[in-house]
C-alpha positions as CSV (number, residue, x, y, z in Angstrom):
1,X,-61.1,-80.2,200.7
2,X,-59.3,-83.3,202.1
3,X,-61.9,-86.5,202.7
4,X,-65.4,-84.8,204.2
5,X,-67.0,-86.7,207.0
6,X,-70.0,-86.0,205.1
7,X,-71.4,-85.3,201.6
8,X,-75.0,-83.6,201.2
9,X,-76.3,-84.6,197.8
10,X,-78.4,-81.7,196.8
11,X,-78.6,-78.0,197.6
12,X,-82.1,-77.2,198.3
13,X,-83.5,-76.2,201.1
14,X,-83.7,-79.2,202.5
15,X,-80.4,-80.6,201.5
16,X,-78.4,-76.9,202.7
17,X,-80.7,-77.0,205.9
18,X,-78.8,-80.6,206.8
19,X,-75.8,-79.4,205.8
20,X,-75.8,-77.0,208.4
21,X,-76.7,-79.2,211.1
22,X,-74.0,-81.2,210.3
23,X,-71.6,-78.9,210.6
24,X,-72.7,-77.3,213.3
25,X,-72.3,-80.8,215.3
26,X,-68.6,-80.4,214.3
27,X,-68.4,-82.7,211.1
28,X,-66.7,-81.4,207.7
29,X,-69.2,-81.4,205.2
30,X,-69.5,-81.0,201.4
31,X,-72.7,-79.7,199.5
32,X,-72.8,-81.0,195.8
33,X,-75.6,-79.9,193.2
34,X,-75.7,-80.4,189.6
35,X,-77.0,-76.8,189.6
36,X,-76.0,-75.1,192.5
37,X,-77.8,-74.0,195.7
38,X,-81.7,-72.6,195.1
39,X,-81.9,-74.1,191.9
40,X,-85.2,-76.3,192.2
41,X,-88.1,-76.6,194.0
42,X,-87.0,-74.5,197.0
43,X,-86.8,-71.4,194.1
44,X,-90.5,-71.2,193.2
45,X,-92.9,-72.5,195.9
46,X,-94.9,-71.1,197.9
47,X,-93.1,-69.9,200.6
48,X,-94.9,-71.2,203.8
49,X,-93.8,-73.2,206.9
50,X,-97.3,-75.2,206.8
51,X,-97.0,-77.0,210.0
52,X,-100.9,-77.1,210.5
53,X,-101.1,-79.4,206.8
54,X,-100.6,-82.8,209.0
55,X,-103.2,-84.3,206.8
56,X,-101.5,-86.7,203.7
57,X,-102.7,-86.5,200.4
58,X,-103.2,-90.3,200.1
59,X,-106.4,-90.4,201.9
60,X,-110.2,-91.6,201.2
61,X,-110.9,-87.8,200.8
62,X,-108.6,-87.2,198.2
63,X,-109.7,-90.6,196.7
64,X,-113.3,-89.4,196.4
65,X,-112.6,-85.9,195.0
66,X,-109.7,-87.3,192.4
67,X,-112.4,-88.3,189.7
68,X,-113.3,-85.2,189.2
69,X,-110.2,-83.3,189.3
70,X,-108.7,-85.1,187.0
71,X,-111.4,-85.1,184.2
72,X,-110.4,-81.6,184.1
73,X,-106.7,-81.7,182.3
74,X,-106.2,-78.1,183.8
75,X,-107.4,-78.9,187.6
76,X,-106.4,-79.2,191.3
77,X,-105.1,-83.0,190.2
78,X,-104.0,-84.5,186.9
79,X,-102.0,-87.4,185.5
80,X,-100.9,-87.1,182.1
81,X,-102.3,-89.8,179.5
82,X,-98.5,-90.5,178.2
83,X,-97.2,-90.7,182.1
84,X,-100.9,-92.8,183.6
85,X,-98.6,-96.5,182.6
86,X,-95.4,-94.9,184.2
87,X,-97.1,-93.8,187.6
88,X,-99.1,-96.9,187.9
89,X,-97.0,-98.5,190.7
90,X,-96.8,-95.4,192.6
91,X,-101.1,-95.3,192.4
92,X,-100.7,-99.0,193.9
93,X,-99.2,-97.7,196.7
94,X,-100.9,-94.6,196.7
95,X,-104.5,-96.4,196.9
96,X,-103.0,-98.9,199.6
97,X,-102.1,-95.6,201.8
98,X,-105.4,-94.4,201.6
99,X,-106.9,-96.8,204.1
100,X,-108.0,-95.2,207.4
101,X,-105.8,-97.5,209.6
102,X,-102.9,-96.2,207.3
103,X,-103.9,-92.0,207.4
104,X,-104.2,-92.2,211.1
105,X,-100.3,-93.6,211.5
106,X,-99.5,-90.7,208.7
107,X,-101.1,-88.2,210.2
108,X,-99.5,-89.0,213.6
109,X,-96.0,-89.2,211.6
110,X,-96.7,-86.1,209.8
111,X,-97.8,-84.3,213.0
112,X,-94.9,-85.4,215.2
113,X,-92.2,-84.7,212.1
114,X,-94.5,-81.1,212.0
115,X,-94.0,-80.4,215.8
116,X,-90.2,-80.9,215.7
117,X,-90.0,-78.8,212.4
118,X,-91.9,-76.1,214.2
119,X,-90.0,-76.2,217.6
120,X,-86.7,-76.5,216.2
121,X,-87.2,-73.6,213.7
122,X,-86.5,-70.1,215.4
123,X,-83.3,-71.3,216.5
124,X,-82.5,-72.4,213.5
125,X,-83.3,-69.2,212.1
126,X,-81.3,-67.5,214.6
127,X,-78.0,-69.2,214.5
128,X,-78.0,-68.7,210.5
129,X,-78.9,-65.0,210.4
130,X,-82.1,-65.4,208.2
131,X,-84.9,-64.4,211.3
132,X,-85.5,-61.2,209.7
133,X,-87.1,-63.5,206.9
134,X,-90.1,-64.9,208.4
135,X,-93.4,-63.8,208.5
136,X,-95.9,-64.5,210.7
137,X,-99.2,-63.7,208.9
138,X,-101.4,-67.2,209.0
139,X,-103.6,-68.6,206.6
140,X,-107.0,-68.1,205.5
141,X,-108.9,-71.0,203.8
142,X,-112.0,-70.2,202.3
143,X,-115.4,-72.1,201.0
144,X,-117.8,-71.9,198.4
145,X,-121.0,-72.4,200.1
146,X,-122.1,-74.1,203.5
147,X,-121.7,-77.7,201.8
148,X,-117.7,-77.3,200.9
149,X,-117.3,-75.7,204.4
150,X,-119.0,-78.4,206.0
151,X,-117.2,-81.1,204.3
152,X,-114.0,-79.6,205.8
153,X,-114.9,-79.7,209.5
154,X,-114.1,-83.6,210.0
155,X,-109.6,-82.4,208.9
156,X,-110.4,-79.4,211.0
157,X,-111.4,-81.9,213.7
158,X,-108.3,-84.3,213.3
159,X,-106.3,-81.3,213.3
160,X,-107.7,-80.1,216.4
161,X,-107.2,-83.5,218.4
162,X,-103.1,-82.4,217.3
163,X,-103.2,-79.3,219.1
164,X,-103.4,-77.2,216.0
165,X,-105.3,-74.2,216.5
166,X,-107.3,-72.2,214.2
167,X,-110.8,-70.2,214.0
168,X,-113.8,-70.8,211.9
169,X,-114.9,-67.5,209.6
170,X,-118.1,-65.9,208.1
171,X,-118.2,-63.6,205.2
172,X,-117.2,-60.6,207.8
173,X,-114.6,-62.3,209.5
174,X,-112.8,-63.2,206.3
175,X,-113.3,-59.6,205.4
176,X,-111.6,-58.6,208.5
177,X,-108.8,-60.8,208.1
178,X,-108.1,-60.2,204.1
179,X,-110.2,-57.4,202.1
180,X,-111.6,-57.9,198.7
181,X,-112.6,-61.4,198.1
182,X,-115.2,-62.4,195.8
183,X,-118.7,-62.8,197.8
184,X,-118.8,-66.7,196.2
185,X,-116.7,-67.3,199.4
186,X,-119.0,-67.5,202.1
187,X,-116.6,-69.0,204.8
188,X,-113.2,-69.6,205.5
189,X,-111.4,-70.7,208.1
190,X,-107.9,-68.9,209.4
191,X,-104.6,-70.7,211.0
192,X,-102.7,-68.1,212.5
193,X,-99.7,-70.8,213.8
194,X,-98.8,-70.6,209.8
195,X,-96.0,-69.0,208.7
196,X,-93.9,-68.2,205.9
197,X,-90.3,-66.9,204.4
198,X,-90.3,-63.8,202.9
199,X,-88.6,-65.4,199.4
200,X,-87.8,-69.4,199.3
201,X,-85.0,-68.7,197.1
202,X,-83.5,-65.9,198.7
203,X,-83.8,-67.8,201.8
204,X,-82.4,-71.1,200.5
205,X,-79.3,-68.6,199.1
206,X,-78.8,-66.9,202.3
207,X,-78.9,-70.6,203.9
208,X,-76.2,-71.8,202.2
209,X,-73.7,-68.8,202.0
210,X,-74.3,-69.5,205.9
211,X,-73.0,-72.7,205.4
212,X,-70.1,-71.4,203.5
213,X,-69.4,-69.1,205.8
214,X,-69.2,-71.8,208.5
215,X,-66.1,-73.8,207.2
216,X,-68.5,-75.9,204.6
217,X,-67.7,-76.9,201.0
218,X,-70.3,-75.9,197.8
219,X,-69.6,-78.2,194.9
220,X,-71.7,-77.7,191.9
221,X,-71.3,-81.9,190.3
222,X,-74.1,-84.6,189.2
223,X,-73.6,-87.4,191.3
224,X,-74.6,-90.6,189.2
225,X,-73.9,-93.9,191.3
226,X,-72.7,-94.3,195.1
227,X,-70.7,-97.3,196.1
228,X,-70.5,-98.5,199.6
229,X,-66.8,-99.2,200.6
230,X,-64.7,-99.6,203.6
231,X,-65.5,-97.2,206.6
232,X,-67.0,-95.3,203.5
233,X,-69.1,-93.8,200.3
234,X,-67.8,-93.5,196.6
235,X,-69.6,-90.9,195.1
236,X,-69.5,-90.7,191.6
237,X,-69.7,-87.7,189.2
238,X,-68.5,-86.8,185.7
239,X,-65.2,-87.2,185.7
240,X,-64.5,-87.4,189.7
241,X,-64.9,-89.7,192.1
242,X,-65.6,-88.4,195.3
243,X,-65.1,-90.3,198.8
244,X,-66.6,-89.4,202.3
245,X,-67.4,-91.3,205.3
246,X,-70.7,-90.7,205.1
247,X,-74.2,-89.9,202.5
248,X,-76.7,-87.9,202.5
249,X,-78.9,-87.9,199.7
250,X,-81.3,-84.8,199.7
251,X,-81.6,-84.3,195.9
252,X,-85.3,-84.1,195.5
253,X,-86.8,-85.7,192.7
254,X,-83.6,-86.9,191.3
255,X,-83.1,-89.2,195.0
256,X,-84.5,-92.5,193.6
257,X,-81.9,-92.8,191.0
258,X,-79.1,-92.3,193.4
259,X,-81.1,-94.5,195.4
260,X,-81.3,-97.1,192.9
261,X,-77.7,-97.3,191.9
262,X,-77.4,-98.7,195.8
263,X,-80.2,-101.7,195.2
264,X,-82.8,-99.7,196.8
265,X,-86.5,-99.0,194.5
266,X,-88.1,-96.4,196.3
267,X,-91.5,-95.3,194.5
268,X,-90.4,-91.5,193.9
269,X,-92.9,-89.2,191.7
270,X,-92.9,-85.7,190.9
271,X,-95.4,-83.5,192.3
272,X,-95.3,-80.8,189.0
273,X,-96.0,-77.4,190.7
274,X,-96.6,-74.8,188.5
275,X,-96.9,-70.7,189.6
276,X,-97.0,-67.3,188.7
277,X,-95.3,-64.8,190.4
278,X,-97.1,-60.8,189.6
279,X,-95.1,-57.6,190.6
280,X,-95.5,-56.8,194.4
281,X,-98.6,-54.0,194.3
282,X,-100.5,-56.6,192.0
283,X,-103.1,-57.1,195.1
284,X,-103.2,-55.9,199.3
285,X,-102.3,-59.3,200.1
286,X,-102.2,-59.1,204.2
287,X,-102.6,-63.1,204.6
288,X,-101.7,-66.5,202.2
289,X,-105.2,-67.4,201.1
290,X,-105.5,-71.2,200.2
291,X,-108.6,-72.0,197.6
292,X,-108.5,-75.3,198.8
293,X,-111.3,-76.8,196.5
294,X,-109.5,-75.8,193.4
295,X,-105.5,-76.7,194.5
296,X,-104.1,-73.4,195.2
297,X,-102.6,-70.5,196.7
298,X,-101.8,-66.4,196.9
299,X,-98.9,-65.6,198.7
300,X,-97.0,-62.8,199.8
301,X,-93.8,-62.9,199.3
302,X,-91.0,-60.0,199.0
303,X,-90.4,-60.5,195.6
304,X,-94.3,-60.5,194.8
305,X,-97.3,-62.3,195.1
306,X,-97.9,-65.4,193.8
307,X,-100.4,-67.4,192.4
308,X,-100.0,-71.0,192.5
309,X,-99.8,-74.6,193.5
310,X,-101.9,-78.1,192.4
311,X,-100.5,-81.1,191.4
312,X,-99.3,-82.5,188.2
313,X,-98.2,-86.2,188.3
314,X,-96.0,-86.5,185.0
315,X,-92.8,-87.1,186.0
316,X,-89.3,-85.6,185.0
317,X,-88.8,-85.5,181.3
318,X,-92.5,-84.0,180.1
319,X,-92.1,-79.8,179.1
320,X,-93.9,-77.8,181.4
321,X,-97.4,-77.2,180.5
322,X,-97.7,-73.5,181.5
323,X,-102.0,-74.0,180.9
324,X,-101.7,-75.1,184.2
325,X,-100.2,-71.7,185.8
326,X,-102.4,-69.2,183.4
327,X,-105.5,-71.5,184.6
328,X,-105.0,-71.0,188.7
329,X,-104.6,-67.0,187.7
330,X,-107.7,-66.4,185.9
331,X,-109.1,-67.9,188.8
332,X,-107.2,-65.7,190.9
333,X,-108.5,-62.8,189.0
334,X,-112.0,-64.1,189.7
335,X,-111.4,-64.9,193.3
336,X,-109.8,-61.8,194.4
337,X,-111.2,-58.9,191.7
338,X,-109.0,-56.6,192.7
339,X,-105.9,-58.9,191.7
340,X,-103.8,-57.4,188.4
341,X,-102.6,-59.8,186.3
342,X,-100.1,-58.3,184.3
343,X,-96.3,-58.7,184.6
344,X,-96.4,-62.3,185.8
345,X,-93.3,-64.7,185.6
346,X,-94.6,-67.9,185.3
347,X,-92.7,-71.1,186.4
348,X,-92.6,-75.0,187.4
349,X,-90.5,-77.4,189.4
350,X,-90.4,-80.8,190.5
351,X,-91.4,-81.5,194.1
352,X,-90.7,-84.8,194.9
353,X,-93.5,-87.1,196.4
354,X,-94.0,-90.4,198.2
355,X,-97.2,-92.2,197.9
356,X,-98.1,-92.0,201.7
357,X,-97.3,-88.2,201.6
358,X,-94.6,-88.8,204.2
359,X,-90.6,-88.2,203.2
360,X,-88.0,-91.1,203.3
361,X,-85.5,-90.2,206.4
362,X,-83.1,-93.0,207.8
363,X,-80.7,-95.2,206.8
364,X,-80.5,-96.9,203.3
365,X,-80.5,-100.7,203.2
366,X,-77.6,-101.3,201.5
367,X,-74.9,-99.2,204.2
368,X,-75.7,-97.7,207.3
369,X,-73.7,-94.6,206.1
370,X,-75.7,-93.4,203.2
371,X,-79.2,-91.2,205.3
372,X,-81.8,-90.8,202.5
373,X,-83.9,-87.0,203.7
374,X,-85.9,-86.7,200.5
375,X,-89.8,-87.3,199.2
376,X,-91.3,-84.0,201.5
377,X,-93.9,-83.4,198.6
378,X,-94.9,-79.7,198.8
379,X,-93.6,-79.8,202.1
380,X,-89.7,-79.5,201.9
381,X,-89.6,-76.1,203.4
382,X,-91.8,-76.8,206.3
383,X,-90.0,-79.2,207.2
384,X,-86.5,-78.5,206.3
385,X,-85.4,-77.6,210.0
386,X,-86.9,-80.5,211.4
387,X,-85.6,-82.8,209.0
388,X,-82.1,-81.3,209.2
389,X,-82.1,-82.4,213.5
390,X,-83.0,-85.5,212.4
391,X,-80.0,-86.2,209.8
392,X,-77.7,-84.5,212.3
393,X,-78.6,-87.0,215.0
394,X,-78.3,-90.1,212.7
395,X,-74.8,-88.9,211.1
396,X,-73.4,-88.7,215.3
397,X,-75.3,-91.4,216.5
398,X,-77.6,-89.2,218.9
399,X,-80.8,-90.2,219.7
400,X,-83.4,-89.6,217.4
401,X,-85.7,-86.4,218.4
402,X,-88.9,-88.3,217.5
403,X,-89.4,-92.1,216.7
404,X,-88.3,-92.0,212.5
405,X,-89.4,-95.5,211.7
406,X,-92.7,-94.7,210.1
407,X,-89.7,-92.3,207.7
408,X,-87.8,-95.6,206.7
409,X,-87.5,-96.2,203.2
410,X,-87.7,-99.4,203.0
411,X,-91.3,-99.5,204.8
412,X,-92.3,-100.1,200.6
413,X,-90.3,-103.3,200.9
414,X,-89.1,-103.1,197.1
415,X,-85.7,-104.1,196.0
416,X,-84.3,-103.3,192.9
């Protein structure tokens, strides 16, 4: 195609999801990815549109409850001993997010970034033929004992003060809701405003042949450097260089190098997710059950149900440690007895994380016309509709659906 207005970096579902916006606001647009669309992340999580999970992961609670986690290599949280020197910067600012004056601005970010995702998402469905795809089933969390319960009640609080809605659970309520969990779980607590997408990667495929369909362009190229130049972006890639009037850097866990190669250090780590997906009649799934005190999740999802979830900071460059996945599903197994293991595809990906738990949207330092939408942590889906309004309204100059300053990248004030 002749000059785009825009280039979208990065063809997951968060990168495809701005894509569309853009084009839908009248702009020529090209979507490059060193893999192609549905190739990362947005394959293999979860699934869910969690707009109730307003809470960041940098918090005092987290703080209190990492210790433990992490002495067990296998658990909810771990750091690998060669990657503990690498990450340290990121656990600066990580630790510095955890104050309470700091979670109460996330939490109203998160919320407010949540609300849009929500509000602008069955339209979004709707004009890209993928509404048949979303499920409306909830989620139920559940406890091991009064004291685990009870710890939860001050998130369920802060979550209520946002409107989020939700209802507390005994032993027969949880049976009512899903069948067959182990009587260890004495009480749970079910969102029923959660959603999810019947496949991520199906979805995230469907998304982009949309945007194909639309008039947009699918490169599959690794961009290595941008350059800002007149009324313009250079993009570079192996053997090409690409030009466009505008940026749009959605690449995930990769989006601090491009970053970089424009002066701008943005503390970018990887959230390792690892899974298991079992065949579809592994378990009468009728809900996603979160085992929140041991980092993960059972999902339904059309392609089966999976087992999976926690958090792995090691970076990009480690092999996957597959413990991890075969761990959360022999807890599975002992969680929900019914559960058949067998025929399980097991896989990880990179989910890319800021130390405040909040992405980076907005306009780089360097030039006005690169728009960094990147750093949603296990969130990307979720908020992949939301996010896309907001890039749409930056690349047009529109005003911005909510206030996006607490999204700015350069609120870690770090340059390269």
């Amino acid at each position: 195609m002749a000059e785009p207005d825009v280039v979208v970096i990065g063809a997951g579902v968060v990168g495809v999801s701005a894509a569309i916006a853009a084009r839908a606001r009248g702009l020529s647009v090209l979507l490059v990815d060193r893999e192609g669309p549905a190739a990362g992340a947005s394959a293999g999580n979860a699934g869910a549109f969690a707009f109730s999970d307003i809470l960041p992961l940098a918090s005092p609670r987290i703080l209190r409850k990492a210790p433990g986690w992490m002495v067990d290599p296998l658990g909810p949280l771990t750091i690998p001993l060669g990657h503990a020197l690498k990450i340290a910067p990121w656990m600066i600012h990580f630790w510095r997010a955890c104050s309470p004056a700091r979670v109460k601005r996330s939490t109203v970010a998160q919320a407010a970034l949540m609300d849009l995702s929500k509000a602008e998402l069955d339209s979004f469905l709707a004009r890209t033929g993928t509404a048949p795809m979303l499920r409306k089933e909830g989620n139920l969390e559940v406890y091991e004992g009064e004291a685990q319960f009870n710890a939860s009640l001050a998130g369920w609080r802060a979550k209520q003060e946002h409107g989020i809605g939700f209802e507390h659970l005994d032993a027969a309520g949880m049976a009512a809701v899903q069948p067959g969990l182990a009587p260890r779980f004495s009480h749970g607590t079910f969102t029923p405003g959660w959603y999810s997408i019947a496949d991520p990667k199906l979805y995230t495929l469907a998304l982009a042949d949309h945007f194909h369909a639309a008039g947009g362009a699918i490169e599959r190229a690794e961009v290595t450097a941008l350059r800002p130049v007149e009324n313009g972006v250079e993009i570079t890639a192996p053997g090409r260089t690409i030009r466009a009037a505008h940026v749009v850097v959605a690449a995930g866990a990769l989006s601090h190098r491009i970053a970089r190669t424009i002066g701008e250090a943005i503390p970018l780590e990887t959230e390792r997710g690892y899974n298991t997906t079992l065949p579809a009649d592994a378990f009468d799934l009728r809900t996603q059950v979160t085992f929140g005190g041991h980092g993960f999740v059972v999902t339904r999802l059309s392609t089966g149900i999976r087992v999976g979830g926690a958090v792995e900071l090691g970076g990009l460059d480690r092999p996957p440690n597959f413990r991890r996945s075969a761990a959360m599903l022999a807890k599975a197994q002992a969680f929900l007895p019914g559960l058949r293991p067998d025929g399980g595809v097991q896989w990880m990906g990179f989910r890319p994380s800021l130390p405040d738990s909040l992405p980076a949207i907005g306009r780089a330092r360097a030039t006005p016309r690169v728009i960094y939408a990147f750093g949603h942590g296990h969130l990307g889906l979720t908020q992949s509709a939301g996010t896309a309004r907001l890039v749409a309204d930056l690349l047009v100059g529109a005003p911005s659906a909510i206030d996006i300053g607490a999204f700015s990248a350069q609120r870690f004030s770090q340059k390269a």
